[in-house]
C-alpha atoms as a printed R data frame, in Angstrom:
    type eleno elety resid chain resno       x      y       z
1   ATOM     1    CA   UNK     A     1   0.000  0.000   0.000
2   ATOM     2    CA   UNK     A     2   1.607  3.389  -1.081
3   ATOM     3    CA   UNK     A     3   1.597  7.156   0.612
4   ATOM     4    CA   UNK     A     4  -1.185  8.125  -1.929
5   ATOM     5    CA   UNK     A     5  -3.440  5.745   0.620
6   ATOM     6    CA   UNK     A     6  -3.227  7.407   2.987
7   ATOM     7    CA   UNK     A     7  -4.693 10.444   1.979
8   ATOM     8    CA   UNK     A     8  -7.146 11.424  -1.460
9   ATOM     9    CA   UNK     A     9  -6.509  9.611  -3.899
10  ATOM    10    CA   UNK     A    10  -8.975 11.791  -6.347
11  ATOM    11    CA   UNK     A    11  -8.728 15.120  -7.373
12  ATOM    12    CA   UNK     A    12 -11.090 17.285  -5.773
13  ATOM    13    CA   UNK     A    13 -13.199 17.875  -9.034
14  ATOM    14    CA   UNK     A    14 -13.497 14.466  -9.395
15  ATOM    15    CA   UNK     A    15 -15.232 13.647  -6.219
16  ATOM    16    CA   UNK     A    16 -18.105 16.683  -7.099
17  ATOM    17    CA   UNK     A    17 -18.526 15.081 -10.314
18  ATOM    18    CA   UNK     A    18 -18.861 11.868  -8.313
19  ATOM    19    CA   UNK     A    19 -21.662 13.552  -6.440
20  ATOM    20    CA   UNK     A    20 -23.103 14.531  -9.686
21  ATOM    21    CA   UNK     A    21 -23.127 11.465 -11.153
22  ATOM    22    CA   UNK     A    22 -24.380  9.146  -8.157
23  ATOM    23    CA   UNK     A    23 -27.617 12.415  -8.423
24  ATOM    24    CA   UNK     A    24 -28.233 11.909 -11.917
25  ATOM    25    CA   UNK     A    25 -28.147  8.077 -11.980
26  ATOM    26    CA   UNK     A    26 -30.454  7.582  -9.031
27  ATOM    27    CA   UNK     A    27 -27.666  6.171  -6.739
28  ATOM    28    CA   UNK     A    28 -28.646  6.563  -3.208
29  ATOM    29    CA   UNK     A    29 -25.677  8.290  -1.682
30  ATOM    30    CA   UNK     A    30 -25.590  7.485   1.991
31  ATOM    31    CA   UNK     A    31 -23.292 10.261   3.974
32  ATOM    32    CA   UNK     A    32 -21.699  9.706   7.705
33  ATOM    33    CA   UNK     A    33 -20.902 12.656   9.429
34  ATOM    34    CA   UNK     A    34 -17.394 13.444  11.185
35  ATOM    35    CA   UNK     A    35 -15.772 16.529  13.074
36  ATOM    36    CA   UNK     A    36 -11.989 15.932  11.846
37  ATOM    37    CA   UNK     A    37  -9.713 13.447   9.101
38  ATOM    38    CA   UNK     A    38  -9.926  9.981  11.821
39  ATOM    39    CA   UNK     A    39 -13.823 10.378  11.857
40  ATOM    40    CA   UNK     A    40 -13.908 11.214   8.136
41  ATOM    41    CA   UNK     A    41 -11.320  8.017   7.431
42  ATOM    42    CA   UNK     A    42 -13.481  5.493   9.487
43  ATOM    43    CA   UNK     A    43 -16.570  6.604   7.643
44  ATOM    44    CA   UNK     A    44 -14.738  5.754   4.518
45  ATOM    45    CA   UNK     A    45 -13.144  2.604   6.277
46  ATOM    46    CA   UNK     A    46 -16.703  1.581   7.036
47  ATOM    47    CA   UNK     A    47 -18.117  1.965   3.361
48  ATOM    48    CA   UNK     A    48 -19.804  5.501   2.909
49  ATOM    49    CA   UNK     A    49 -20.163  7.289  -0.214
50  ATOM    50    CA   UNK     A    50 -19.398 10.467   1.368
51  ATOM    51    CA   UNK     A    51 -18.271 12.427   3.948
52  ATOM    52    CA   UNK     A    52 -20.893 15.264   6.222
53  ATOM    53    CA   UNK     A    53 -18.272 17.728   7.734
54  ATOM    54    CA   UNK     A    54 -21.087 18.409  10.406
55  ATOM    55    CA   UNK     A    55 -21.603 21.415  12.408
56  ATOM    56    CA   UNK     A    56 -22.681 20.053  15.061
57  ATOM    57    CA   UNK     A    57 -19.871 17.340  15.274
58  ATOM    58    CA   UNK     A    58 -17.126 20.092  14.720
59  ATOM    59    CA   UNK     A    59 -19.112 22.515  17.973
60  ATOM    60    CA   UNK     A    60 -19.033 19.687  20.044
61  ATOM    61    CA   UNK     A    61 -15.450 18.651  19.157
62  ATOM    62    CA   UNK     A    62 -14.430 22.254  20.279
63  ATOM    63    CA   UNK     A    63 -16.704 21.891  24.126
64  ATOM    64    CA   UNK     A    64 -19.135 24.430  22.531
65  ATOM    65    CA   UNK     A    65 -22.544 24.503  21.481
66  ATOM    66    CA   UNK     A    66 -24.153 24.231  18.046
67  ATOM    67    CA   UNK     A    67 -25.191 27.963  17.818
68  ATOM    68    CA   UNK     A    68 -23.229 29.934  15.496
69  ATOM    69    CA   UNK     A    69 -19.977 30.461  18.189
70  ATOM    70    CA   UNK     A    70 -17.288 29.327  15.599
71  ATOM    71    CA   UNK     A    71 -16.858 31.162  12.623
72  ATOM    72    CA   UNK     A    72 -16.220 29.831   9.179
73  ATOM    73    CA   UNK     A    73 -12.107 29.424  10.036
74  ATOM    74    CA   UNK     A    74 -12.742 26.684  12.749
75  ATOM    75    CA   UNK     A    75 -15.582 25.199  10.161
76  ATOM    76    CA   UNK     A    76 -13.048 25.119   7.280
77  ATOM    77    CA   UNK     A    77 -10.400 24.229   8.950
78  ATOM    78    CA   UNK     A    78 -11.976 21.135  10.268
79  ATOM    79    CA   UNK     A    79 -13.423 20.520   6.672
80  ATOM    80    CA   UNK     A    80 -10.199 20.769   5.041
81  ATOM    81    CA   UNK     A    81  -8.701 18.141   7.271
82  ATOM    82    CA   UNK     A    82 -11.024 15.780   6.413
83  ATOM    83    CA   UNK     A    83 -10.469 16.716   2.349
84  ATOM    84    CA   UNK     A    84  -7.380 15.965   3.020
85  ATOM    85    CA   UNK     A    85  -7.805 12.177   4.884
86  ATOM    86    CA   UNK     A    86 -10.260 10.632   2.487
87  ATOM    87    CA   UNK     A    87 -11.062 10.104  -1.238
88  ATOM    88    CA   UNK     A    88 -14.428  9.713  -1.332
89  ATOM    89    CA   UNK     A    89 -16.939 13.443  -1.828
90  ATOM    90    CA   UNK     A    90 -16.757 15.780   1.363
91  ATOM    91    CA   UNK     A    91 -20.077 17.770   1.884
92  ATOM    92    CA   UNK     A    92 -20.009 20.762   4.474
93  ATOM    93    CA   UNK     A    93 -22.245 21.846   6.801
94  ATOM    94    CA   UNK     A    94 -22.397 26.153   6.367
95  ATOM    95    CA   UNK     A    95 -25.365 26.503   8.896
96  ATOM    96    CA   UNK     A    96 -26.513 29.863   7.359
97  ATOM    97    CA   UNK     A    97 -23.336 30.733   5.200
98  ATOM    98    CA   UNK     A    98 -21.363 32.719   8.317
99  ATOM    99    CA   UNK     A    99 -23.725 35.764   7.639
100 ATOM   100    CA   UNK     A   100 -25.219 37.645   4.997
101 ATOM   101    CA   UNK     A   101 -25.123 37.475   1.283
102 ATOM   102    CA   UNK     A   102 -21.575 38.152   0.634
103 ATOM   103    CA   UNK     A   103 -20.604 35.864   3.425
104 ATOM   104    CA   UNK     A   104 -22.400 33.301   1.529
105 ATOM   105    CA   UNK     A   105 -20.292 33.767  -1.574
106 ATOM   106    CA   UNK     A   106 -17.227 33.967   0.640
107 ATOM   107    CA   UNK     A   107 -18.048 30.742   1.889
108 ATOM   108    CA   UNK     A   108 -18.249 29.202  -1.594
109 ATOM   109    CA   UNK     A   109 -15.099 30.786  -3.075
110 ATOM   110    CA   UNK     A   110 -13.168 29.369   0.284
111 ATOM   111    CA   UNK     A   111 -14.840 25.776   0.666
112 ATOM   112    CA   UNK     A   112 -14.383 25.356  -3.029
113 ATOM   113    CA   UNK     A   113 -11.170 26.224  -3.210
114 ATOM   114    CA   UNK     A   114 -10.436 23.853  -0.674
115 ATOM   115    CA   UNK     A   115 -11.945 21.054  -2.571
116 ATOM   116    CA   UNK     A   116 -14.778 20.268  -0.945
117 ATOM   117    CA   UNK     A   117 -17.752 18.718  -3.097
118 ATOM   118    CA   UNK     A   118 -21.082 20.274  -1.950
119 ATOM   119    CA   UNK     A   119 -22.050 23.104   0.030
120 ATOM   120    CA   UNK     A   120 -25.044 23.447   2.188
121 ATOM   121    CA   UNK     A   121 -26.738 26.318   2.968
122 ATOM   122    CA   UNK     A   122 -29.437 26.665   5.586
123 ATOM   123    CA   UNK     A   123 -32.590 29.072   5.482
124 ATOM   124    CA   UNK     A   124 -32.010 30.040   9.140
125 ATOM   125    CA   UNK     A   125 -31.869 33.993  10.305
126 ATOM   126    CA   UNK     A   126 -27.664 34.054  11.424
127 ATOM   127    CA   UNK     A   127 -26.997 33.310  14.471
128 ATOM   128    CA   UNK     A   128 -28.540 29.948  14.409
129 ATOM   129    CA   UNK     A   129 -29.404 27.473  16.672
130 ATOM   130    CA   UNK     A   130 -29.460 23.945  16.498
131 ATOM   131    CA   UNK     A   131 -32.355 22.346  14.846
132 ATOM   132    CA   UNK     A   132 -32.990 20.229  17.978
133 ATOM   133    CA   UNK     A   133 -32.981 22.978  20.226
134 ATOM   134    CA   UNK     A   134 -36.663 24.089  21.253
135 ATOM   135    CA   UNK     A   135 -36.303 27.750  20.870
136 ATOM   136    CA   UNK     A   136 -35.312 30.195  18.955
137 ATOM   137    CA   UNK     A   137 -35.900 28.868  15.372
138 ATOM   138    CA   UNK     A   138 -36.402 31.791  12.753
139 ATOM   139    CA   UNK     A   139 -36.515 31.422   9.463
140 ATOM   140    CA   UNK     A   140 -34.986 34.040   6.697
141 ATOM   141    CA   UNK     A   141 -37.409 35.845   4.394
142 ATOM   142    CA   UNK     A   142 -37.170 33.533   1.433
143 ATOM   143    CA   UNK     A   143 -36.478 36.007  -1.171
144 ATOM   144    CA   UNK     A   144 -33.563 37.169   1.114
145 ATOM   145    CA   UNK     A   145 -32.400 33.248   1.082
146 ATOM   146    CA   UNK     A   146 -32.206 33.106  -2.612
147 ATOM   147    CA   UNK     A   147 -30.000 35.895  -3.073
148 ATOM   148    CA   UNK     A   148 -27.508 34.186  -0.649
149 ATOM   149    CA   UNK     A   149 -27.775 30.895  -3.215
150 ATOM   150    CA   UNK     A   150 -26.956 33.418  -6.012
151 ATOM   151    CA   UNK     A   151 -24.141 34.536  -4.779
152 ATOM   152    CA   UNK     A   152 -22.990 32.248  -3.720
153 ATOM   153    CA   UNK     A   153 -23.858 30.163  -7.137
154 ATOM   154    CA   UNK     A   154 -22.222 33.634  -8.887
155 ATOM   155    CA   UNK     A   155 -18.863 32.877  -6.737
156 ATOM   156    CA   UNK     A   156 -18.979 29.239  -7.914
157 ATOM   157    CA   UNK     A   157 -15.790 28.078  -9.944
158 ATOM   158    CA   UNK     A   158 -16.155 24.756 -11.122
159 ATOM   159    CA   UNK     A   159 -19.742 23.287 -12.291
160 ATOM   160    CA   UNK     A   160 -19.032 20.194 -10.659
161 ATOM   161    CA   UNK     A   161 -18.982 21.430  -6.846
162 ATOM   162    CA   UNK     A   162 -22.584 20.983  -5.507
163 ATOM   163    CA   UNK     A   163 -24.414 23.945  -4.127
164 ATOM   164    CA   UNK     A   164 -27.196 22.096  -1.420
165 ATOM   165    CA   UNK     A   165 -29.884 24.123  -0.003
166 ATOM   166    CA   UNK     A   166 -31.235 23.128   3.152
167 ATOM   167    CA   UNK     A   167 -34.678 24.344   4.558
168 ATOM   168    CA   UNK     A   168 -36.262 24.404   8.291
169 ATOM   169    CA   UNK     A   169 -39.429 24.926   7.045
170 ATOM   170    CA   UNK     A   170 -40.682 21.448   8.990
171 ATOM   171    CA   UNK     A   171 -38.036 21.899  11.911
172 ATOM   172    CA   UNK     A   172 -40.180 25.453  12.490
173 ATOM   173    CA   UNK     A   173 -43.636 23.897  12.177
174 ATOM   174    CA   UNK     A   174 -44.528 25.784   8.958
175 ATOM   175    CA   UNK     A   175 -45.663 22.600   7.153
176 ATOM   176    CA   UNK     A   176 -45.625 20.850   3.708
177 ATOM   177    CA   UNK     A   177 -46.741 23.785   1.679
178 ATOM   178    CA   UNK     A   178 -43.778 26.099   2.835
179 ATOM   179    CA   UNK     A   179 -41.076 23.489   2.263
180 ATOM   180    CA   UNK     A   180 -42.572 23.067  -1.016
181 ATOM   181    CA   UNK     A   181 -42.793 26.994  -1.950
182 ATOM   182    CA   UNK     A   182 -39.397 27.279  -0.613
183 ATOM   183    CA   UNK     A   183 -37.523 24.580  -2.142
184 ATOM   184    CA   UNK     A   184 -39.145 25.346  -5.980
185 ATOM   185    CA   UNK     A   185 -38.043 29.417  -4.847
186 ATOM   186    CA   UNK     A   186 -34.055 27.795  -3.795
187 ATOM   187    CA   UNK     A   187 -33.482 25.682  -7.081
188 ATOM   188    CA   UNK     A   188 -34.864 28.921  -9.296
189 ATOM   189    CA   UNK     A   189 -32.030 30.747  -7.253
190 ATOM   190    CA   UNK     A   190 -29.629 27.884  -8.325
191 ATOM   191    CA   UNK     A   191 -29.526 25.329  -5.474
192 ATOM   192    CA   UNK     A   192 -28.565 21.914  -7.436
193 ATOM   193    CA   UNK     A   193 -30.217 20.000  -4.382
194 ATOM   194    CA   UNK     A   194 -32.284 20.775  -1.305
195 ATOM   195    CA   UNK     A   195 -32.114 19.168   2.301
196 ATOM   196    CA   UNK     A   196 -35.908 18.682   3.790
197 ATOM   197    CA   UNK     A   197 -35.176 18.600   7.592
198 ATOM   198    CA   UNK     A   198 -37.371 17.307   9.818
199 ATOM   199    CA   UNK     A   199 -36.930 16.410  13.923
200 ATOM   200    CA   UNK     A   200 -40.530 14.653  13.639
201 ATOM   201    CA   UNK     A   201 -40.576 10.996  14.997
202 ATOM   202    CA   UNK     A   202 -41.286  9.531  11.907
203 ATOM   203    CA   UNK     A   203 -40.980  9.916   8.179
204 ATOM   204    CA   UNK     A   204 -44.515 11.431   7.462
205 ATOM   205    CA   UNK     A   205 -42.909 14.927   6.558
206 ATOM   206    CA   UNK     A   206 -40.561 14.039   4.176
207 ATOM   207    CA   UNK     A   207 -42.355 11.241   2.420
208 ATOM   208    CA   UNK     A   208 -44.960 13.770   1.773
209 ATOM   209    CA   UNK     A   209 -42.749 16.320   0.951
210 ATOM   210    CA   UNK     A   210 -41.427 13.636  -1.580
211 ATOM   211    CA   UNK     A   211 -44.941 12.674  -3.173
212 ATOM   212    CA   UNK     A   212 -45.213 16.624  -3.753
213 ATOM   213    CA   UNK     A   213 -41.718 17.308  -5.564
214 ATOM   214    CA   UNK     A   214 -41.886 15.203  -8.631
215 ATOM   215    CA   UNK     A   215 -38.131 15.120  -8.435
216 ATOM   216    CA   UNK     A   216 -37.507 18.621  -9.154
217 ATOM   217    CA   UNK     A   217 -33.970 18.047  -7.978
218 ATOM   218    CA   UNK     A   218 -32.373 16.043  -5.556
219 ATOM   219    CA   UNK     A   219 -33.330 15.951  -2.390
220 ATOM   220    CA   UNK     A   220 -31.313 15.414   0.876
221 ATOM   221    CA   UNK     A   221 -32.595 13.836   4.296
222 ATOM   222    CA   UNK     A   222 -31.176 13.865   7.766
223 ATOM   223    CA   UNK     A   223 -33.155 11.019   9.319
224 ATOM   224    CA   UNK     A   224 -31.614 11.902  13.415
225 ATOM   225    CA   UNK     A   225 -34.867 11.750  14.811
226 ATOM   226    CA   UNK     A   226 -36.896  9.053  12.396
227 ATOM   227    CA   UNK     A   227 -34.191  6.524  12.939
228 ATOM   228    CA   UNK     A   228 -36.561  3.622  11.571
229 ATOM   229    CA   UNK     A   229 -36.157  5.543   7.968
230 ATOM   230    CA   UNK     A   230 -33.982  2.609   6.125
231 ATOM   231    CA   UNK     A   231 -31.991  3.512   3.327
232 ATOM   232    CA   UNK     A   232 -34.079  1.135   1.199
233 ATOM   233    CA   UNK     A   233 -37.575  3.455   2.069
234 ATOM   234    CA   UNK     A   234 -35.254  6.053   0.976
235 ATOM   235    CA   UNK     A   235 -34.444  4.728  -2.110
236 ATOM   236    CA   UNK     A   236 -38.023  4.329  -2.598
237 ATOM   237    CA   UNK     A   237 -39.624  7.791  -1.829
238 ATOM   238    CA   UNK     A   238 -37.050  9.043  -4.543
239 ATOM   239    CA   UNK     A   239 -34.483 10.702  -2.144
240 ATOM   240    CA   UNK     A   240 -31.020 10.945  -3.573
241 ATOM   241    CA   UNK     A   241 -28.909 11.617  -0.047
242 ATOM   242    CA   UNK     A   242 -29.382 10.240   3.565
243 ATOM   243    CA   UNK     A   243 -27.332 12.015   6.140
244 ATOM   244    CA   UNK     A   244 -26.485 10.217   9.256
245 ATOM   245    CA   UNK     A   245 -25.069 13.370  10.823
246 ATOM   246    CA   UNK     A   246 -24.256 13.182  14.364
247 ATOM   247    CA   UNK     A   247 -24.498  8.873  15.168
248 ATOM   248    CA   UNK     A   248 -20.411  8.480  14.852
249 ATOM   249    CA   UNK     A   249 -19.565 11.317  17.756
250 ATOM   250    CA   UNK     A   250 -22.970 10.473  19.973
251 ATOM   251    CA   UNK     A   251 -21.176  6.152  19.802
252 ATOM   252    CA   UNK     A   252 -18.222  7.842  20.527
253 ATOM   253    CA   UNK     A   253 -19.135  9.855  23.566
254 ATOM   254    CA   UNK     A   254 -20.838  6.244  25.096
255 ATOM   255    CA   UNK     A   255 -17.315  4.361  24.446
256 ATOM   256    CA   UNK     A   256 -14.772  6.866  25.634
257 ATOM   257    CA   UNK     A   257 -17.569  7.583  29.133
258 ATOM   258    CA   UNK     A   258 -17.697  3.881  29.516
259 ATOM   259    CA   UNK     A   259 -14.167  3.160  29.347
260 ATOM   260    CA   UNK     A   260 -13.119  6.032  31.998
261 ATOM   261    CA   UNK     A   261 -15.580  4.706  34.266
262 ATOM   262    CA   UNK     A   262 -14.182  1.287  34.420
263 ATOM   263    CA   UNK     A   263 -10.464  2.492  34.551
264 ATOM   264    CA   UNK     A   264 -11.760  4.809  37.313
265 ATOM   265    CA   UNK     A   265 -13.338  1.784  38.911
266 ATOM   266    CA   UNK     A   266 -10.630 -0.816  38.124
267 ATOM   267    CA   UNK     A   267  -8.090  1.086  39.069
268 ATOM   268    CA   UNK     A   268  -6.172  0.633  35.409
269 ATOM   269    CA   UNK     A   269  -6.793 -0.190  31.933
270 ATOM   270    CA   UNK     A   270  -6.553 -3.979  31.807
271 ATOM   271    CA   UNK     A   271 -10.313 -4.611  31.955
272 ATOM   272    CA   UNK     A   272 -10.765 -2.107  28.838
273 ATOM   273    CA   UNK     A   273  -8.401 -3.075  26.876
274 ATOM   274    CA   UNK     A   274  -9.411 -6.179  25.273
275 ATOM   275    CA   UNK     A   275 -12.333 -4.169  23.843
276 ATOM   276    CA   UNK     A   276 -10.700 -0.947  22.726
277 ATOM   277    CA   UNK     A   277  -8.298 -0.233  19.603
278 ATOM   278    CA   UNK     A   278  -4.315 -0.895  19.559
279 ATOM   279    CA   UNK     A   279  -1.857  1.477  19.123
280 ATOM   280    CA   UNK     A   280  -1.289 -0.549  16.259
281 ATOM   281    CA   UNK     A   281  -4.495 -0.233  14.848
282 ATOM   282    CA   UNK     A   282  -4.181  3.451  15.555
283 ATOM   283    CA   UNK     A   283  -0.665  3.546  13.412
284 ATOM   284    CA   UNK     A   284  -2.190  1.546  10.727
285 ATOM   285    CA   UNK     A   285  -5.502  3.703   9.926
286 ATOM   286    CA   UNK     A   286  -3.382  6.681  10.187
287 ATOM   287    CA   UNK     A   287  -0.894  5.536   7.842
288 ATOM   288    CA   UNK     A   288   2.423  4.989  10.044
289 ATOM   289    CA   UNK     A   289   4.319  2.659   7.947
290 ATOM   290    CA   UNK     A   290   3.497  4.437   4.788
291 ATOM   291    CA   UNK     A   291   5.220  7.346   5.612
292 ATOM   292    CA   UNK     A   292   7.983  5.980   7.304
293 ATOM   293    CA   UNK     A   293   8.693  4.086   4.307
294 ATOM   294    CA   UNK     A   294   8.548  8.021   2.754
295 ATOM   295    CA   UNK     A   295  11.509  9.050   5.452
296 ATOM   296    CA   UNK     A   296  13.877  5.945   4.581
């Protein structure tokens, strides 16, 4: 196994046109999200089409909350590094495009440049909270909205790179008709996909919305609170992207509590570590050998 392994071994373009393609064929694309390049190479290890540099994952990996207390530097940053650890398509998490509408086309020209595959843009009024928080969810005037997707579709280099526009019409309890006006409104501005979030406890919303769309464009789904929603019912109901954005970092928190527990309890790490990862398994996902085969 060479260097090139051990980080992207596809140009950047490539893995938008990737995107593209898997859209336009009616391949499911099924997304794991991460927070840095080890989360973003085990959901590669494990089999994912893509990568979800999520903005929740990448709050929480910095002790802060999901409401708009990074800026787009500790976003990109964290998106970059996982670019730069896998081959398969990276799709980032903007929340609202750090701001207004020049902010949005700022966030475009940098994520692009970068290399990452699809952008996604929320309808949310900046700062933004978390869609799972109770409170405080306001939408943008939807006019406003679309001139943030043309700019930032106007700041757009390459035709490949995927600009994804993601409305809380459902996560603020404005219902079917609103997701519908505003996704039709978001692809005339130049979205090439939409996300339909929803925190309900089943599919309802999005199946619906689905039945409504006729396949306008793609559509993206974040199934975090349906959990029964199998990619195969996906598949089905026409969707072209399922998001499993925050399972990776919510099975790591449960390992990494219980293990400290029972060292705490044990009194050292011989009960844990039949259970837990070598160092060498550590070396070996992260390349070790490859690039000390680079130094000799």
């Amino acid at each position: 196994m060479t260097i090139a392994s051990y980080g992207p071994s596809t140009l950047p373009g490539s893995r938008a046109a990737t995107l593209r393609d898997a859209f336009a064929n009616g391949r499911l694309v099924r997304v794991a999200g991460a927070h840095d390049g080890l989360s973003a190479r085990l959901a590669e290890e494990a089999g994912f089409d893509s990568v979800w540099a999520s903005g929740l994952e990448i709050s929480a990996a910095h002790g802060l909350p999901d409401v708009s207390l990074l800026g787009m530097a500790e976003y990109l940053s964290a998106a970059v590094a996982m670019q730069r650890s896998v081959s398969v398509p990276v799709v980032a998490d903007c929340d609202t495009g750090f701001g207004g509408v020049l902010n949005a086309a700022y966030t475009m020209m940098r994520y692009e440049e970068a290399g990452v595959a699809g952008v996604c843009i929320e309808d949310k009024i900046f700062p933004k909270r978390n869609s799972f928080v109770n409170s405080g969810q306001k939408l943008l005037d939807v006019d406003e909205f679309g001139r943030k997707l043309e700019a930032a579709k106007r700041a757009q280099v390459s035709s490949d790179t995927v600009l994804i526009a993601r409305t809380e019409a459902f996560i603020c309890g404005l219902g079917l008709q609103e997701a519908l006006t505003r996704c039709h409104h978001y692809v005339d501005a130049g979205a090439d996909a939409v996300l339909v979030h929803s925190k309900a406890v089943d599919s309802g919303e999005v199946v619906s919305f689905m039945k409504e769309w006729n396949h306008r464009a793609p559509v993206v789904v974040v199934p975090t609170t349906y959990a029964d929603f199998s990619a195969a019912e996906a598949q089905e109901a026409g969707i072209s992207m399922v998001i499993y954005a925050n399972q990776g970092m919510r099975a790591a928190i449960t390992a990494i509590r219980s293990t400290w527990a029972t060292v705490l309890a044990e009194g050292s790490t011989a009960p844990v570590e039949p259970r837990i990862a070598s160092v060498k398994d550590i070396f070996a996902i992260s390349g070790m050998d490859q690039w000390l085969d680079l130094d000799r």
